[in-house]
LUMDREN-167933 format. One record per residue (C-alpha): y, z, x; residue in three letters. Coordinates in steps of 0.25 Angstrom, whole numbers, plus 2048, in hexadecimal, padded with zeros to 3 digits. Layout:
// LUMDREN-167933
YZXALA
...
***
This chain:
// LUMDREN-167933
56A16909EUNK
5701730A9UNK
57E16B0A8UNK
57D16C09AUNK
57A17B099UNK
58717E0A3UNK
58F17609CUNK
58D17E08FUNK
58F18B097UNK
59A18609BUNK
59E18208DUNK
59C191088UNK
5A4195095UNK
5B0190092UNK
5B2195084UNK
5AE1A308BUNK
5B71A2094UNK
5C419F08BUNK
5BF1AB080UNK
5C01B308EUNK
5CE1AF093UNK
5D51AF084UNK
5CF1BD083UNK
5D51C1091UNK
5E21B808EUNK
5ED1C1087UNK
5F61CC08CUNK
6051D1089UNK
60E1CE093UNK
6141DC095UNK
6061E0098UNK
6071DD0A7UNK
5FA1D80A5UNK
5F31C90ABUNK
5F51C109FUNK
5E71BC0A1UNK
5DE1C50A5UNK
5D21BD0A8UNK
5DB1B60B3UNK
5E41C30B8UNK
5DB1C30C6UNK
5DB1B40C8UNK
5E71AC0D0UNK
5EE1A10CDUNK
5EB1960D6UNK
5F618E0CEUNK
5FE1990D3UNK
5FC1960E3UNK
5FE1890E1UNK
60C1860EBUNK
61617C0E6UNK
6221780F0UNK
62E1780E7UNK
6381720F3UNK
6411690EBUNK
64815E0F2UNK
6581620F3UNK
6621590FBUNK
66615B109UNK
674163109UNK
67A166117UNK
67D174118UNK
68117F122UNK
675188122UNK
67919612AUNK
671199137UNK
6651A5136UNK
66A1B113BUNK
6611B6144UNK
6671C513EUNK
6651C1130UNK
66D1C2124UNK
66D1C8117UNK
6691C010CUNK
66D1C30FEUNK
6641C00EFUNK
65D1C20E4UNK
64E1BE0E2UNK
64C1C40D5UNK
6511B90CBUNK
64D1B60BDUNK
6501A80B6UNK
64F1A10A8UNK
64119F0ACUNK
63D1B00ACUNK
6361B209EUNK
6401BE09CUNK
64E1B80A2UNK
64B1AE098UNK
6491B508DUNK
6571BB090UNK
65F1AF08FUNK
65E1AB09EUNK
65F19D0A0UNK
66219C0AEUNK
6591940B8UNK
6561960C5UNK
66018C0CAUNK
66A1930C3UNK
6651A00CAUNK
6671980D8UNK
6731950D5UNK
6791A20CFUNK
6721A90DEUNK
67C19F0E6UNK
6881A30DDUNK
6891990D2UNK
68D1A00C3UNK
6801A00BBUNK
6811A40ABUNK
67B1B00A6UNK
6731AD097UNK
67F1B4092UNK
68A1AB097UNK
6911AF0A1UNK
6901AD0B1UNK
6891B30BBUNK
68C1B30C8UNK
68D1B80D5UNK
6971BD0DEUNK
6911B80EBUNK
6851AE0EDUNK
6771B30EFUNK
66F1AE0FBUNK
6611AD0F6UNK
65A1AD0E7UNK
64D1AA0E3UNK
64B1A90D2UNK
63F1B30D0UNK
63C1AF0C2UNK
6301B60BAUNK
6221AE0BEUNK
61D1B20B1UNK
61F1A80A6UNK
62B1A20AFUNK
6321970A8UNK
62A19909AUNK
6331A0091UNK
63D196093UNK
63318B090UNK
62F195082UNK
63E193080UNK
63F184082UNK
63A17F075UNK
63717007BUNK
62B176084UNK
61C17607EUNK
61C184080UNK
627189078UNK
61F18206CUNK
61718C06CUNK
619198063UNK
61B1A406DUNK
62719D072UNK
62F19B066UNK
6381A8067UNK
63D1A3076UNK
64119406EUNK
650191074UNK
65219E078UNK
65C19C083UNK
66319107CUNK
671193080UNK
675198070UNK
66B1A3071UNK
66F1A9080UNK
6781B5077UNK
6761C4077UNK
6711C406CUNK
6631BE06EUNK
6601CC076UNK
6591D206BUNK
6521C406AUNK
64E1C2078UNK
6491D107AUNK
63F1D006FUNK
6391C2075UNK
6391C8082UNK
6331D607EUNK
62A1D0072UNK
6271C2072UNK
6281C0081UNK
61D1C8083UNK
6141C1077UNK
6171B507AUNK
6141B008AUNK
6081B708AUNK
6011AD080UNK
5F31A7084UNK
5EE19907FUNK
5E519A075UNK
5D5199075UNK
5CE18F07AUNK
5DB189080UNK
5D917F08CUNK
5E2187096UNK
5DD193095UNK
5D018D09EUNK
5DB1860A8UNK
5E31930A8UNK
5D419A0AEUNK
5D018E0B5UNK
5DD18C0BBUNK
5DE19D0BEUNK
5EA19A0B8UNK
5ED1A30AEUNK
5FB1A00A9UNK
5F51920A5UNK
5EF19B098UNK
5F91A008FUNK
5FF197084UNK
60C19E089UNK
60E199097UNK
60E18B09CUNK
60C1890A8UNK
61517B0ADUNK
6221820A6UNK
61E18F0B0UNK
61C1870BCUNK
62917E0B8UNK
63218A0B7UNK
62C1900C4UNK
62F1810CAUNK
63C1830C7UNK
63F1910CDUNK
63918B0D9UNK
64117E0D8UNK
64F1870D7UNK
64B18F0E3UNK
6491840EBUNK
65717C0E7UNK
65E1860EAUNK
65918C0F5UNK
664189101UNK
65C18B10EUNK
668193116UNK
67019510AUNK
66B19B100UNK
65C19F0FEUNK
65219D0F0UNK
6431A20EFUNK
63A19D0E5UNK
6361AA0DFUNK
6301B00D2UNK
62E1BF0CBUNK
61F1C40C9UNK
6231CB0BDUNK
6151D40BCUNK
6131E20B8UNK
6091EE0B9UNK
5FF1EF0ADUNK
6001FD0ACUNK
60E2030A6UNK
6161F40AAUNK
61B1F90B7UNK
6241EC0BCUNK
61E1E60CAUNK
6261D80C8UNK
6271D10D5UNK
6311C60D8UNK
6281BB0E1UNK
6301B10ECUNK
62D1A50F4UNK
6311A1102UNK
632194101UNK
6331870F8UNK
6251880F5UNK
6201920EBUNK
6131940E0UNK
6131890D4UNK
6151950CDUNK
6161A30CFUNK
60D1AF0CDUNK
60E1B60C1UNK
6091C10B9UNK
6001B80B1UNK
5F91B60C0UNK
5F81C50C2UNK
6001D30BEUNK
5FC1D70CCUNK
6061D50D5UNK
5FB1D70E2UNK
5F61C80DCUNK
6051C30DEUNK
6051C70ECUNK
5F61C20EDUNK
5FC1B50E7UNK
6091B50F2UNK
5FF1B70FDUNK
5F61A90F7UNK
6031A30F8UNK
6081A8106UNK
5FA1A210BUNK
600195106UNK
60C19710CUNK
61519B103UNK
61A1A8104UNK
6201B20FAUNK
6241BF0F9UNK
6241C90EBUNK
6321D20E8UNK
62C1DF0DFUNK
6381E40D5UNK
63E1EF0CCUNK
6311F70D1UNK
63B2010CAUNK
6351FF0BCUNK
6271FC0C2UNK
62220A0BDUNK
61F20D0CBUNK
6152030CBUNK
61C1FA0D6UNK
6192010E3UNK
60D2080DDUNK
6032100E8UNK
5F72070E4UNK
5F51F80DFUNK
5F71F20D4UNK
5E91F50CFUNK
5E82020D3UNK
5E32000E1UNK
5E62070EEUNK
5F02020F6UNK
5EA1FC104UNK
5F11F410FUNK
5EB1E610BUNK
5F41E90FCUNK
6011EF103UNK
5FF1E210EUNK
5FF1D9103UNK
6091DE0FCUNK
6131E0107UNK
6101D110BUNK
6151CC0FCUNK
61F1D60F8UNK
6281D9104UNK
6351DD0FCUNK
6371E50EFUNK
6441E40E6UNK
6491F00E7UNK
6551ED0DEUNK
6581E40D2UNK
65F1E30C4UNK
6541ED0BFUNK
6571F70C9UNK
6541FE0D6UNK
6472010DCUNK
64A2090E7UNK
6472150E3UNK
64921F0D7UNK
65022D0D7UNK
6432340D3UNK
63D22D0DFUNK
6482310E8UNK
64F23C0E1UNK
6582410F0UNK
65D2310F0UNK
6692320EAUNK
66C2210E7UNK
65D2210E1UNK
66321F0D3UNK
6672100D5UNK
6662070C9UNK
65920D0C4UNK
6512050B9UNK
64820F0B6UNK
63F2080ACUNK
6331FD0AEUNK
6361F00AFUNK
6341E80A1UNK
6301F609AUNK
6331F408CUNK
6391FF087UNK
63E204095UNK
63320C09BUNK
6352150A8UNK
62E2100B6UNK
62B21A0BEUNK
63221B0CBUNK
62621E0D4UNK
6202100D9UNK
62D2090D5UNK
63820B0E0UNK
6372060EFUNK
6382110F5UNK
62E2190F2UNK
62520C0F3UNK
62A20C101UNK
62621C102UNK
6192180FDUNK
61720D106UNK
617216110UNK
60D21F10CUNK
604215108UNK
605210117UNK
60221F11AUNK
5F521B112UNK
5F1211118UNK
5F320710DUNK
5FD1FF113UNK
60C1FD10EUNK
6101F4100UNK
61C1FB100UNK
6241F510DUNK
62C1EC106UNK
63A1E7109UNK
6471E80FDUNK
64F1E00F6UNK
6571E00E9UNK
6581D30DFUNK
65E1D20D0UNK
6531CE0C7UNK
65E1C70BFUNK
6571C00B3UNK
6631B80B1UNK
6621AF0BFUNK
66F1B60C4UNK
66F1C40CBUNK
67B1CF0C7UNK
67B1D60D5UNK
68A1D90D3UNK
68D1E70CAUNK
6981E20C5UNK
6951D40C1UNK
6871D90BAUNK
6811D00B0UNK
6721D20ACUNK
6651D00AFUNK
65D1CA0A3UNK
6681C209EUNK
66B1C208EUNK
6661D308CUNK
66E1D7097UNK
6791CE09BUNK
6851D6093UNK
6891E4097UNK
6871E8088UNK
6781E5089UNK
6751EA097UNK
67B1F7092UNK
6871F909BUNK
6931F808EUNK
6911FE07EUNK
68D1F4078UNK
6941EE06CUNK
6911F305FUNK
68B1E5059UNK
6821E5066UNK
67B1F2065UNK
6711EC059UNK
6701E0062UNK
66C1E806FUNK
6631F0066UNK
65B1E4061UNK
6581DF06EUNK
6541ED074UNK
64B1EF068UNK
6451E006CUNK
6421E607BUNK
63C1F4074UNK
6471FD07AUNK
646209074UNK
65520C075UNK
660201076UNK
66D207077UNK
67421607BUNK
67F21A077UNK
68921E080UNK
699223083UNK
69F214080UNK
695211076UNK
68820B074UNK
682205081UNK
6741FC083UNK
66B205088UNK
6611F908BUNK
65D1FC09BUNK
6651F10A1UNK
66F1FC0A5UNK
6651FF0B1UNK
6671F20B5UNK
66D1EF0C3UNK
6741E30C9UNK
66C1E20D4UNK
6661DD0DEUNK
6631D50EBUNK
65C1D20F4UNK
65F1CE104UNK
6571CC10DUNK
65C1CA11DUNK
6581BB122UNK
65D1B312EUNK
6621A8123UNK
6611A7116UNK
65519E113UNK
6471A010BUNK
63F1A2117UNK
6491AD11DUNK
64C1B5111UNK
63D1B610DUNK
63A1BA11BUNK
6431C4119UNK
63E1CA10DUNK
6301C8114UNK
6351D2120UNK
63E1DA115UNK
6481D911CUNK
6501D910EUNK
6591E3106UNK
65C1E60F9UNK
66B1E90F2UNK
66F1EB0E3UNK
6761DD0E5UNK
6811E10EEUNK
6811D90FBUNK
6801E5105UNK
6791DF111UNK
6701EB119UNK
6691E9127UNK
6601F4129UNK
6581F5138UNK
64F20113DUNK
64B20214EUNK
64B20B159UNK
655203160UNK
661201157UNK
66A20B15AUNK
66B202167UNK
6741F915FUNK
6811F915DUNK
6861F714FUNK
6911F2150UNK
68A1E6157UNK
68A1D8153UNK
67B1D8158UNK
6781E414FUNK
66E1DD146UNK
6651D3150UNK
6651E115AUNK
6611E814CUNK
6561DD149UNK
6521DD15BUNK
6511EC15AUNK
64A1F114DUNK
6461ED13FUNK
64D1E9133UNK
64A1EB123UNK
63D1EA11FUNK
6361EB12BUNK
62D1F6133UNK
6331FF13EUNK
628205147UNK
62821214EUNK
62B21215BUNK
62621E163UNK
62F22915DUNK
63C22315CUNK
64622414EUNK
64A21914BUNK
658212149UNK
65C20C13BUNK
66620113AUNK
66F1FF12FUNK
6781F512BUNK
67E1F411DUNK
68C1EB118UNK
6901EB10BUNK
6921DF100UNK
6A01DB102UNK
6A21D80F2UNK
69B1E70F1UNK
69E1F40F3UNK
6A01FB102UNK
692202107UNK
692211106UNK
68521410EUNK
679211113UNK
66C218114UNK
65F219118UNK
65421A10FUNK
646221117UNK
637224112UNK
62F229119UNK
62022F116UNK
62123F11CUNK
61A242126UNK
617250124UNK
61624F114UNK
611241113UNK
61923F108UNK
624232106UNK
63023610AUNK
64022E107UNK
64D23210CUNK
65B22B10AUNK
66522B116UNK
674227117UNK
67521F123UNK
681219123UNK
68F21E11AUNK
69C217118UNK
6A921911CUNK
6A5220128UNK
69E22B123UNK
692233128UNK
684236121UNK
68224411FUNK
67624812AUNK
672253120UNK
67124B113UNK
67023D11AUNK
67C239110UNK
689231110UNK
69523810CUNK
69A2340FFUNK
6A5228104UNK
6AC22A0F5UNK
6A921C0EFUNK
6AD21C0E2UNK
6AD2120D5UNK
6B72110CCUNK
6AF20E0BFUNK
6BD20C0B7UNK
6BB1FD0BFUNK
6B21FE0C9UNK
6B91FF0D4UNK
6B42040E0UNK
6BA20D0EEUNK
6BE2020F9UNK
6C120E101UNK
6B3211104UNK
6A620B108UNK
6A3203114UNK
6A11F3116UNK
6941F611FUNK
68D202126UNK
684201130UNK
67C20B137UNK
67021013FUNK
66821C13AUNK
65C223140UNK
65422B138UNK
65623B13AUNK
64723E134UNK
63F234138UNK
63323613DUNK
62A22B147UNK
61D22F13EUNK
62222B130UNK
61F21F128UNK
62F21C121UNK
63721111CUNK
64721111EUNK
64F207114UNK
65F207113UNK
668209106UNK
674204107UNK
67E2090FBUNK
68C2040F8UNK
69820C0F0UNK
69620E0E3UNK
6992030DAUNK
69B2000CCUNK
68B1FD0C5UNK
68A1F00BCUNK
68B1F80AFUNK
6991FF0B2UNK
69E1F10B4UNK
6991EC0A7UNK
69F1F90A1UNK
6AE1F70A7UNK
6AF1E80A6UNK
6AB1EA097UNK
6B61F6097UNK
6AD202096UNK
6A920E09DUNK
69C20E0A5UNK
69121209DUNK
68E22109FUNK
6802210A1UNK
67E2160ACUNK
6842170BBUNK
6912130BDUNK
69020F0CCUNK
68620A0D5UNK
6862090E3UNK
6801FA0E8UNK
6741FC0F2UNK
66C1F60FCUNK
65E1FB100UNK
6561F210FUNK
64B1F1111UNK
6421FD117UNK
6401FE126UNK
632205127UNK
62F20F133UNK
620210137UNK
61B218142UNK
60E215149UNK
60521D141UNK
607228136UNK
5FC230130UNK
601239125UNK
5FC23B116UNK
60523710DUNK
60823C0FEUNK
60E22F0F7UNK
61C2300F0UNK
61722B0E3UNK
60D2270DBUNK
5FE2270E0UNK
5FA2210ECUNK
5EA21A0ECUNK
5E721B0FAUNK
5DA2110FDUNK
5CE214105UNK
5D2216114UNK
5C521711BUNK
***
């Protein structure tokens, strides 16, 4: 009788317990939401599951060059999306990953619009990053012989890359599913009473729920990322990374926190971490610390915190808490480089944030991430560095540092291939932006401007086109834009272990795509060395630190700051190098930044008053382009001591190196097309690179501190 009274509990339980999760089971997807919420807290144990993805490949004799002991600079770009990013292929982008490999080692690769894209010199590592949520399943909605595109939510994605339908004019098309039906559609639960819906709970798995997911297609694409990673990785030669983007957001106001996630090695999760797991990115870098216990290592990128709405180097956590040193730990052991720069812009740091830095206003997308109609982010909590002046005043606190990371720059190119050069610039999200008419740069044709209208309309643009001198231009926000970026990082060979130790000690850099290669060394014995020295560099390494690491006071000594930048030689000669300093004020207790030229071309001095270059009369001739050859210098290298420090001060140094100006993407489109520049945009640019900081850190500091923006939560000291 006891069995039989348990038993019909459990009867009623069930039923119960389904009526609970359906009720709990529906968000939208631009809600930033846990698309289930009875399952928001609890981890997918599917999702520390590791899987070896070594494939068998035949022995090839090869030369494979020796470590240097001195490192080298290594080139890429770990910001890559595919045809299996729900948005890259809703665009018309039909390139896999292994056309992304190839395209990195210098094979042509098509663009969805039909021409080729390639680069003038080979890249020596790439990992494909592609989205983790829903990867692989809109191309399966469009693929009308899978069971899922039976259903009736995937109809408007039926054949809709087939080759006749790749055109321009699909744009308005395109925009609406993305903007309307994307968001109605793969957020789709099963229906009550369904079978899964208790496997998704019993299982903690909750993408196993929605009618709109399958989960074999999702691991098969994933499979496959990680299967092209490991074909083409090239151990000596040319490096891959099994690698994905956490595309997740706040809850409040949609401020972008998007993380590109890689792996060290061959082996990797059976599927990535997602939003659907958690919105939280602090249960991402709990889930990279389950995995690391297993052995597998992995380290999370943050990008464009420039239209995060201030919300990715906030002074508190993500719900709300005080900052403590067991957060800013754990966060610095996942997340030990930020992309400061990318296709959507430059995180820097923003002329309202540093109003006496004259270069601040660098390829500034000033608007959220995905924000439809374009809404403003707010520059606070979204540029580097000020989350490195913050950093420091939360160490004043006692709360530890989240904000030590390293730099470096990648593309986020939804089109498999990367446009790093300016004057070879071809899109990022392939069919909307691939012709200079639609990203804004020429008129546009009179027959197009209904078209542009339609698709702008489709995306709830509130204004689609400006007119100007030469006519009427797009006006769609793919004028801000940049060809940028990469990433490099300075390894004894060019292997996965190497480099991703090197992002792991931040020894990395960061350039808009230019191949300036920066060393950058901070001690109290380093103006012993002789520049001009073939043992410059191992004295460099024997004597002090490099980027990205910590410098600690000795007694009372100022100390000496290695530089050492040489230009691209398919680039523009370097104009000058500086300094970049902040510091929390010891007698204010305020964060504090300064910019110092270090270092000028052509011989010329910094002025001791202004700490500036002379102009060296670089010039651009915008009729073609052309730039001065008189000018400029083919490397500059230097030691600079610091005329204000102070042995008591918290600060962080990190280098700038800028180029001569040179023509931006948009005035190439404009001459090769036969038009003037458009007015309203910036003629020139001039091509940067930013190293990692070197931090200075006394013994001990006691000061109050007033933080430089936002609030700061301080936790219970006692």
């Amino acid at each position: 009788m006891k069995f039989k009274s348990i038993l019909k509990k459990l009867l009623i339980a069930i039923p119960v317990l389904y009526i609970i999760t359906l009720g709990l089971v529906y968000v939208d997807v631009y809600d930033s939401r846990p698309i289930i919420n009875l399952f928001k807290n609890i981890q997918s144990d599917s999702a520390l599951e590791v899987v070896d993805f070594s494939i068998e490949k035949p022995q090839v004799d090869k030369s494979i060059p020796a470590p240097n002991k001195d490192r080298n600079a290594y080139y890429g770009d770990l910001h890559v999306h595919t045809k299996y990013s729900f948005d890259a292929y809703v665009f018309g982008v039909t390139a896999s990953p292994d056309d992304a490999y190839k395209y990195a080692k210098g094979e042509g690769i098509m663009h969805p619009l039909g021409y080729e894209m390639k680069l003038r010199e080979p890249l020596d590592f790439y990992s494909v990053t592609d989205h983790g949520f829903y990867m692989g399943m809109i191309q399966a909605y469009a693929d009308t012989s899978t069971d899922i595109s039976q259903n009736d939510f995937a109809e408007p994605f039926h054949n809709l890359n087939r080759k006749e339908n790749l055109t321009v004019e699909s744009a308005g098309q395109r925009s609406n599913i993305f903007s309307s039906v994307l968001g109605a559609t793969i957020i789709q639960p099963y229906p009550d009473w369904h079978p899964k819906l208790l496997k998704a709970w019993l299982t903690k798995n909750t993408q196993l729920a929605l009618k709109s997911f399958d989960y074999p297609i999702h691991k098969s694409a994933w499979a496959d990322i990680a299967r092209s990673a490991n074909e083409h990785n090239d151990p000596g030669n040319f490096t891959t990374f099994i690698g994905y983007e956490f595309t997740t957001s706040t809850d409040i106001e949609g401020g972008n926190l998007h993380r590109n996630v890689i792996f060290n090695s061959s082996k990797a999760s059976i599927r990535p971490w997602t939003r659907i797991d958690s919105i939280n990115p602090e249960d991402l870098w709990t889930w990279q610390d389950n995995l690391r216990d297993m052995g597998v290592d992995t380290i999370s990128m943050p990008h464009n915190s420039n239209g995060s709405n201030g919300q990715m180097f906030e002074m508190e956590t993500f719900k709300g808490n005080a900052i403590d040193r067991e957060y800013s730990e754990k966060r610095m052991r996942n997340e030990p480089v930020v992309e400061i720069t990318q296709v959507k812009g430059t995180s820097d740091t923003h002329p309202l944030l540093s109003p006496d830095d004259e270069w601040a206003d660098f390829e500034i997308m000033d608007v959220r991430v995905g924000s439809r109609p374009p809404t403003y982010s707010k520059p606070s909590g979204s540029y580097v560095r000020e989350a490195y002046q913050n950093g420091l005043t939360l160490e004043f606190t006692k709360q530890g540092n989240p904000y030590k990371f390293g730099l470096i720059g990648s593309s986020d190119t939804h089109t498999g291939g990367g446009a790093f050069d300016e004057s070879n610039y071809w899109s990022k999200v392939g069919l909307l932006d691939g012709d200079p008419e639609n990203r804004g740069s020429v008129p546009l044709a009179e027959e197009n401007v209904e078209r542009l209208e339609e698709y702008m309309r489709a995306f709830n643009q509130p204004i689609s086109t400006i007119n100007l001198e030469q006519g009427e231009y797009a006006n769609t926000g793919f004028t801000q834009w940049g060809a940028s970026g990469l990433a490099v990082a300075w390894a004894e060979e060019n292997t996965r272990d190497s480099i991703f130790k090197a992002f792991k000690r931040k020894e990395t850099f960061a350039t808009t795509g230019t191949r300036i290669a920066v060393r950058f060394f901070a001690g109290y014995d380093l103006s012993s060395i002789d520049l001009n020295s073939d043992t410059l560099v191992s004295e460099a390494y024997e004597k002090g630190v490099t980027m990205g690491a910590d410098l600690m006071q000795q007694d009372n000594k100022n100390p000496d700051f290695l530089v050492w930048a040489q230009r691209d030689k398919n680039g523009a000669p370097l104009q000058r190098i500086q300094i970049i300093k902040g510091w929390i004020d010891t007698n204010s207790g305020r964060p504090k930044e300064k910019i110092y030229d270090v270092a000028c071309s052509d011989g010329q001095v910094v002025d001791p008053i202004t700490n500036r270059c002379p102009d060296n009369g670089a010039r651009v001739n915008i009729v073609d382009c052309s730039i001065s050859t008189n000018v400029g210098s083919s490397e500059l290298k230097t030691l600079w001591s610091d005329p204000e420090f102070d042995p008591l001060n918290k600060a962080f140094y990190y280098v700038r190196v800028l180029e001569n100006p040179t023509c931006r993407w948009s005035t190439w489109d404009a001459i090769k097309a036969g038009y003037k520049p458009r007015e309203d945009l910036h003629e020139t640019i001039q091509e940067r690179a930013w190293s990692s900081p070197i931090w200075y850190t006394p013994y001990e500091s006691d000061v109050e501190v007033i933080p430089l923006g936002g609030t700061i939560r301080l936790r219970n000291l006692d």
